[in-house]
C-alpha positions in Angstrom: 4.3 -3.1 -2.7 1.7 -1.5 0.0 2.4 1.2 1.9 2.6 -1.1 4.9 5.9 -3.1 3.7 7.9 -2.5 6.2 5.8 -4.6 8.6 6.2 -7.8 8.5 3.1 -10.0 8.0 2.5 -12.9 10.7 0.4 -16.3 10.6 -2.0 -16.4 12.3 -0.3 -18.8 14.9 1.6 -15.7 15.7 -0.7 -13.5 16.1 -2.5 -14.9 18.7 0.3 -15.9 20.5 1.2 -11.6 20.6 -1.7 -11.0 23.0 0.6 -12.9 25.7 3.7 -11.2 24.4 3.3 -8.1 27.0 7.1 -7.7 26.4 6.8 -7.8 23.2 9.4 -10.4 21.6 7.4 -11.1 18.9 7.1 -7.9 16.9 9.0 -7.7 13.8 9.8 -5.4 11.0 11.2 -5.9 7.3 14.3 -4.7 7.5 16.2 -2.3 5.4 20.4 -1.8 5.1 20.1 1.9 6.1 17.4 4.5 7.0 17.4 6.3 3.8 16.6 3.4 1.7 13.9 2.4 3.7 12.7 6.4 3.3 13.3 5.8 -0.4 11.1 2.7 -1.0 8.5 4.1 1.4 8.3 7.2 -1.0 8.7 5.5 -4.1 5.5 3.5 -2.9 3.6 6.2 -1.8 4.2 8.3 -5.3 3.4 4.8 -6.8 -0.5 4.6 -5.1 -0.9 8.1 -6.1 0.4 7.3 -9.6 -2.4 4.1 -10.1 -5.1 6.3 -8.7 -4.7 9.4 -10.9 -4.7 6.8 -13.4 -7.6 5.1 -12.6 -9.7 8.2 -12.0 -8.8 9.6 -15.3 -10.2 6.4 -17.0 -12.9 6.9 -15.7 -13.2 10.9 -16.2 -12.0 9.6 -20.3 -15.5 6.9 -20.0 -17.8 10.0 -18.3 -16.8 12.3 -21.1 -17.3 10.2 -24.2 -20.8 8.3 -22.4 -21.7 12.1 -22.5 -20.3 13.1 -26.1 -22.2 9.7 -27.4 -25.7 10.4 -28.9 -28.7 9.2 -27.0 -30.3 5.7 -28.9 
């Protein structure tokens, strides 16, 4: 889950038949039962991103330090 799941994705198809849609018919959204659980899946996806990239980045900080604590061959 993205942070853009709330938009719906089109075809292709679709999408190029939007630049005639001036009133714009064809745009549609994923749909939630109220407003707060929309809110509450946005956040839970936001804090989610963050989550994986402070993980990532402190793989990488974890391989920095021990390349550096390794003695030179």
């Amino acid at each position: 889950m993205g942070s853009d799941f709330l938009f719906a994705q089109p075809s292709w198809l679709s999408g190029a038949a939007r630049t005639l849609d001036v009133a714009g018919h064809f745009d549609e959204y994923n749909e939630s039962p109220t407003g707060a659980i929309a809110d509450a899946k946005a956040l839970f996806s936001d804090w989610r991103i963050v989550g994986d990239s402070l993980v990532d980045e402190m793989k990488a900080f974890g391989r920095d330090t021990q390349a550096l604590q390794e003695p030179a061959k």
